[in-house]
N, C-alpha and C positions, 0 to 999 in steps of 0.2 A: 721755568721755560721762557725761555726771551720769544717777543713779539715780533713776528715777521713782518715784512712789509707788504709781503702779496697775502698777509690777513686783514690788513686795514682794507681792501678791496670789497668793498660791502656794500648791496643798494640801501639806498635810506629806509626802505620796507621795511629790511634786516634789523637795521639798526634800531627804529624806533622799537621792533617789537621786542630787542634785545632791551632796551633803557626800560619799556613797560614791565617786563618782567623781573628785570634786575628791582625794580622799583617798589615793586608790588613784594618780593619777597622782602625789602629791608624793613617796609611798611607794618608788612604779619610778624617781625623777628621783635619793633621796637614798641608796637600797641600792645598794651598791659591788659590782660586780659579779664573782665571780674567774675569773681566767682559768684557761684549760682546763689541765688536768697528766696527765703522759703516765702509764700504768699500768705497773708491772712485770709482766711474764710470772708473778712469784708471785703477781701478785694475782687473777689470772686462776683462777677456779674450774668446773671441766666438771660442769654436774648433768645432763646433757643425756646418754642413753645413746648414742646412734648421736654424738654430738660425740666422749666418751670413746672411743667403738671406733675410730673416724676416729685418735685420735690414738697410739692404741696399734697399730693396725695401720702408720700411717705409722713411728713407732717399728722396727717390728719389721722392718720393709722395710730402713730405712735401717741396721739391725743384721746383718741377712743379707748384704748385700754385701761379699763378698770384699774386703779390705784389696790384694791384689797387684791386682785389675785395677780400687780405683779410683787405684791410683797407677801402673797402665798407661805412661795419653798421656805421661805426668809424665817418667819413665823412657825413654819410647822419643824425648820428644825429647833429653833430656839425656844421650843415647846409651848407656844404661845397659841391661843385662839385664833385659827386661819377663816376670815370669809371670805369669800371670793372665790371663782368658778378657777378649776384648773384648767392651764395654758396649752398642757399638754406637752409631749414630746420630752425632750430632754429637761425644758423649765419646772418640770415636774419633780415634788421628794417624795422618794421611794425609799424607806426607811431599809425596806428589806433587797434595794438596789443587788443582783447580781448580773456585773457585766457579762459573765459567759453566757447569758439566757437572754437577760433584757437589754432594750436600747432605750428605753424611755426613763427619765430618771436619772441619764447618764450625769448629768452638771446642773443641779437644781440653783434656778437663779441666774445662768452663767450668761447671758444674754440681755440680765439686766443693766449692766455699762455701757452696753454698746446701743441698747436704746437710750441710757441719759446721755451718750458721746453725742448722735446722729440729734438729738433737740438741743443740747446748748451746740452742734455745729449751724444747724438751721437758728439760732437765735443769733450767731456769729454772719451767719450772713443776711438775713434779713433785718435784724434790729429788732424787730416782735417780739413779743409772751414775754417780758421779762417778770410785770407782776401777773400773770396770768398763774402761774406756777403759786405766788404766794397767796390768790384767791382761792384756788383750790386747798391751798392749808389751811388756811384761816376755815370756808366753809366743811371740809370732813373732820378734820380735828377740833371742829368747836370751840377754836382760840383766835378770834379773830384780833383779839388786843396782840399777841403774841405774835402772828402771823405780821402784821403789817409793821407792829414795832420794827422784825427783825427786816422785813421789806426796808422800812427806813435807812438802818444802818446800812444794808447792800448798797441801796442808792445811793448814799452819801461817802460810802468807800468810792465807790466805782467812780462818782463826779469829784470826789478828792487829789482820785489819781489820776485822771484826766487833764485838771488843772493845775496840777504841779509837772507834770507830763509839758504841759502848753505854757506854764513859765521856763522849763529848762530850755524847751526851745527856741523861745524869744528871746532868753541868751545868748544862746546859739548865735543866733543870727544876728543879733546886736555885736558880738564880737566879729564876724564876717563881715559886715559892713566896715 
């Protein structure tokens, strides 16, 4: 379609907000857009007071419970010696479990991941308990040489790959310069 001449008749108002839009859309067509990137748990900051209490109270819950009954279910099916108080509800083994009658018993154990998830996620974002976990082995298991050895070796993985982690990128970056 050829361009008339009674269309180039146009106030500058027109115009400008014709060049702003034409502009703005080649702007959205030519910026590369980045794809979304998952967060680590450290990067996660609580300024929020009742978020913090949430997560320190969750903390201290999951710290309270007795080590013999949440390895109970674990124990009584592997027919081993169980001490420790039952948990109750579905954490609970019911040897004689039937779902058409009972609900307690349903998944004995099944709840035990998602409490070690929710402490090494609270470990991931605070930095805390790391040998707190191996104090506790060391003092109920009565192997405290064993306990701390194996504490050793975690620390020395974890600051191994840390440090090879912080040479690749000074690499890195020696190449970009």
């Amino acid at each position: 379609m050829a361009l008339m001449t009674s269309d180039l008749n146009m106030t500058r108002r027109h115009f400008v907000a014709l060049t702003a839009a034409a502009a703005s859309c080649g702007a959205a067509a030519a910026a590369p857009t980045a794809p979304l990137a998952e967060l680590g748990y450290g990067d996660v900051t609580l300024i929020s007071e009742p978020h913090e209490a949430q997560l320190r109270n969750t903390h201290e819950v999951l710290m309270s419970l007795s080590e013999d009954s949440l390895l109970r279910p674990f124990r009584q099916m592997a027919g081993q010696p169980a001490p420790g108080a039952d948990l109750g509800g579905w954490y609970n083994y019911d040897p004689d479990f039937d779902w058409h009658k009972d609900d307690a018993g349903f998944a004995p154990g099944a709840t035990f991941g998602q409490w070690i998830s929710a402490l090494a996620r609270y470990y991931a974002i605070t930095g805390s308990d790391l040998f707190h976990g191996f104090d506790l082995i060391a003092k109920n298991l009565n192997r405290p040489v064993e306990a701390y050895l194996t504490m050793a070796v975690v620390y020395f993985a974890i600051c191994f790959s840390l440090s090879m982690l912080v040479r690749r990128l000074q690499a890195k970056i020696a190449i970009i310069r």
